[in-house]
N, C-alpha and C positions, 0 to 999 in steps of 0.2 A: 385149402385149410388156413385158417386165423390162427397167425403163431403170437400168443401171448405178449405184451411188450415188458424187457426184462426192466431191474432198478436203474444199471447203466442209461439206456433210453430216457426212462425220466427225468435222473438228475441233470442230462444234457439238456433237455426241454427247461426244465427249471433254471439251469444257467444261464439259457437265453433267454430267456423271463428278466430275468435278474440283472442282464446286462441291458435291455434293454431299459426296462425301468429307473437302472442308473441313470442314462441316456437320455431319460424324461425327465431326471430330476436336477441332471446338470445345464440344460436347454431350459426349463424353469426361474431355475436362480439364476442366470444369463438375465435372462428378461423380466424379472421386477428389479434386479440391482441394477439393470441397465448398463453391467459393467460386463465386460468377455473376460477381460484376466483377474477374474474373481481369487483364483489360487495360485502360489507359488510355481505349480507343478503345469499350471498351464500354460503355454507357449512359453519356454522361458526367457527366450534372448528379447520377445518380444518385453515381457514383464519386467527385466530387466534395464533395458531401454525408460519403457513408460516410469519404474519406480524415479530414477535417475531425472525425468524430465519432471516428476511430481517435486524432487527437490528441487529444482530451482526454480521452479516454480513459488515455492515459499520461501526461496530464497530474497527473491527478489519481490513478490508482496509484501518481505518485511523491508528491505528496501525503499519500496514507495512510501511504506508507515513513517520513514525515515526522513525521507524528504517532503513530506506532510508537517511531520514535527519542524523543519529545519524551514518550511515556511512562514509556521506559525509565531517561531523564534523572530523571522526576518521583518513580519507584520507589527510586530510587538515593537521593536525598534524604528522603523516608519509611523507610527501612530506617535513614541514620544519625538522623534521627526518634528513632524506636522504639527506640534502644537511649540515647538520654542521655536518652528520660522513665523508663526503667527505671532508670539510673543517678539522676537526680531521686528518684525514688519509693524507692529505696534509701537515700538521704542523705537523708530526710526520716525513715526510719524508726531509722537511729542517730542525729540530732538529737533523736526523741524518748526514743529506749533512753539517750542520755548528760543529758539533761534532768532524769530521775530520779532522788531523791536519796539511793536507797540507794546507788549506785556510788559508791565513792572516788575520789582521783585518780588512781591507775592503770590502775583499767578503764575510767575515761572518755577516759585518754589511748592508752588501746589502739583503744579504740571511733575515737577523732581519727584514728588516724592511716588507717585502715580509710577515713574521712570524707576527709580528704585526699587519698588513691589513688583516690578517684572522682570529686574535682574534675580531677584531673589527667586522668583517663580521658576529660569530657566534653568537656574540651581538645583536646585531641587527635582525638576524632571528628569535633569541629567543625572540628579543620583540614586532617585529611584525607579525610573523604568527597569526591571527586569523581567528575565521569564525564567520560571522555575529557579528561582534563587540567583539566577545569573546576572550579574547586571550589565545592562547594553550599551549605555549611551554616557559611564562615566572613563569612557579611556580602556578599559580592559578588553575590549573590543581590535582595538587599532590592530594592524596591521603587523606592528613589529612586536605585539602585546607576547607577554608566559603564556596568556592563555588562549590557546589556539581553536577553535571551535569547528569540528569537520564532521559534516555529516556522509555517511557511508550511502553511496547511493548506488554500488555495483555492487559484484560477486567478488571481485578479486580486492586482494591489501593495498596495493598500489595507488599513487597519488590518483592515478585519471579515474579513479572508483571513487572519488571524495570532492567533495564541494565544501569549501573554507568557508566561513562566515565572518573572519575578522576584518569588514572594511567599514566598521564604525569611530572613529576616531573620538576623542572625547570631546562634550559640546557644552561645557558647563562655560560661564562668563571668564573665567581664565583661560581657559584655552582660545576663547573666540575672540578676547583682547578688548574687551567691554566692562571687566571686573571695576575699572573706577571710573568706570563714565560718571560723569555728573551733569546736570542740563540745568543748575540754577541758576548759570549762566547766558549769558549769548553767546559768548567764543567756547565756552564748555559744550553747551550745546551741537554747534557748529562742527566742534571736532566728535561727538559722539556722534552723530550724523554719520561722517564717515568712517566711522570705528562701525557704526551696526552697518554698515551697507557692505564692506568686508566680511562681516561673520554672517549674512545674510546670504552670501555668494560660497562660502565657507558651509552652511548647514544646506545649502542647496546640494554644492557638491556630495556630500555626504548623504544626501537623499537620492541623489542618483546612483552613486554606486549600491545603495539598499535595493534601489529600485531592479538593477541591472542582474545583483545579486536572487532576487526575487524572481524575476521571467526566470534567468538560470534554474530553477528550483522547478517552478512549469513544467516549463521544457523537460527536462531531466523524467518531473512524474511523469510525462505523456508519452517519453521514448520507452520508459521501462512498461509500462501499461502495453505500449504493443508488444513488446517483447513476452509480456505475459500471457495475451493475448495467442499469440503466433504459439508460444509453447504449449497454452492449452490446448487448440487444436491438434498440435500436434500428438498430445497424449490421449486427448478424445480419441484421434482414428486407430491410437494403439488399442488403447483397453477398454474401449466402450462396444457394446454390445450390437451386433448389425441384426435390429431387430426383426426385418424381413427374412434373413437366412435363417436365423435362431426358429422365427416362426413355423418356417417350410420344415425345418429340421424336427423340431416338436411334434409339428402333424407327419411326419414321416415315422417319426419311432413310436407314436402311438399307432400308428398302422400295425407295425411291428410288434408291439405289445399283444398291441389285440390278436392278430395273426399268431404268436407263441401260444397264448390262453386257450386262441380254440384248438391249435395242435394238439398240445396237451388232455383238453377235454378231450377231442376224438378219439385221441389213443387210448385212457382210461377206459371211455366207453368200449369201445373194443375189444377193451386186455377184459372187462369184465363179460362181453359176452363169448369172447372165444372159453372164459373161464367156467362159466355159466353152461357152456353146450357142452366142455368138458365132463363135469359134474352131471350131466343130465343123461346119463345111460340106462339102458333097458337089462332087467339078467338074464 
């Protein structure tokens, strides 16, 4: 005899229904977000870990942002560089063109004044190269400067996290010891000769340490980039989604699915014909 299936019975079939289709719909969101630790509640020490490697991760991309800017800083200063050792290198070569002693006074004081408009020139670079309001190349820069310029290129406060930028020294005609050259002379000449060949050797120096200071800055971006690099991975293998298991898991509980559905039908079908032959008596 067909014994009827009671309410107990279904709602258990319906639970399993229910759990599975959960089951289907956490296997789902796994595999379009392409992420496993979609939820707090999912694997926690794991979640916890990957959150923890998510920050420093953007810890440190703000970092490179960092020493991105602190190149750009260092570029800026190199460019007004390279244009007063051109001006130098210029005013070395009409100190020696007026040192000459077939020019007269005329052409040597034309050659002067030519000499003059590019002390004036390196003045001027020196006082207005800046970056971002900062200025680079009139002394506030140096080394023993107030104002100290450190760019953060680790995680931690500590000096070995920072990279200095004050090895700009000031480069204007006073400092480089050419402020009164004059060449309308021959012995004036003669001695600014060797007055620019000193400040020449003088903004070289100072363009090496830019330069020195710049690979440092490089280098720095490309060590943290791996570092970036190594720690995404390592957050990938935490909370990223291992699409082949998710998949097999998917088609798995959809088995399950469908296998609860038709339990369910059969039983129905059933409770309704034991219920059906119940009801169907002769008097």
């Amino acid at each position: 005899m067909i014994r009827p299936i009671d309410s107990s019975s279904v709602n258990q079939l319906l639970n399993t229904i229910e759990r599975n289709k959960a089951g289907l719909g956490r296997s789902l969101e796994k595999i379009a977000s392409g992420r496993r630790l979609g939820r707090a509640g999912e694997d926690p020490a794991s979640n916890a870990i990957a959150t923890q490697l998510r920050s420093d991760i953007a810890v440190l991309s703000q970092a490179v942002r960092n020493v991105d800017s602190g190149s750009n800083f260092i570029r800026n200063a190199e460019g007004g560089l390279a244009t007063i050792s051109e001006l130098v290198s210029r005013g070395k070569e009409l100190s020696l063109q007026a040192a000459n002693g077939t020019l007269g006074d005329t052409e040597r004081q034309i050659v002067n004044e030519e000499f003059q408009q590019i002390k004036s020139e390196i003045d001027r670079v020196a006082g207005s190269t800046e970056f971002n309001g900062q200025k680079l190349l009139n002394g506030e820069l140096g080394a023993q400067s107030a104002t100290q310029i450190d760019i953060q290129a680790g995680t931690g406060s500590g000096p070995e996290n920072q990279i200095n930028l004050n090895v700009i020294e000031n480069t204007d005609t006073q400092s480089l010891g050419i402020a009164n050259a004059d060449i309308s002379t021959a012995d004036g000449a003669r001695q600014a000769f060797a007055a620019l060949d000193q400040a020449g050797a003088q903004v070289n120096a100072t363009r090496g340490e830019v330069g020195a200071t710049a690979n440092r800055l490089v280098t720095t971006a490309n060590g943290v980039g791996i570092q970036i690099e190594n720690l995404t991975r390592s957050e990938s293998a935490l909370a990223d989604t291992d699409l082949a298991k998710e998949v097999s898991d998917l088609q798995r509980g959809l088995s399950l699915f469908e296998t609860s559905i038709k339990t369910l039908a059969t039983s129905l079908q059933q409770n309704e014909r034991a219920t059906g032959r119940l009801l169907n008596f002769s008097a």
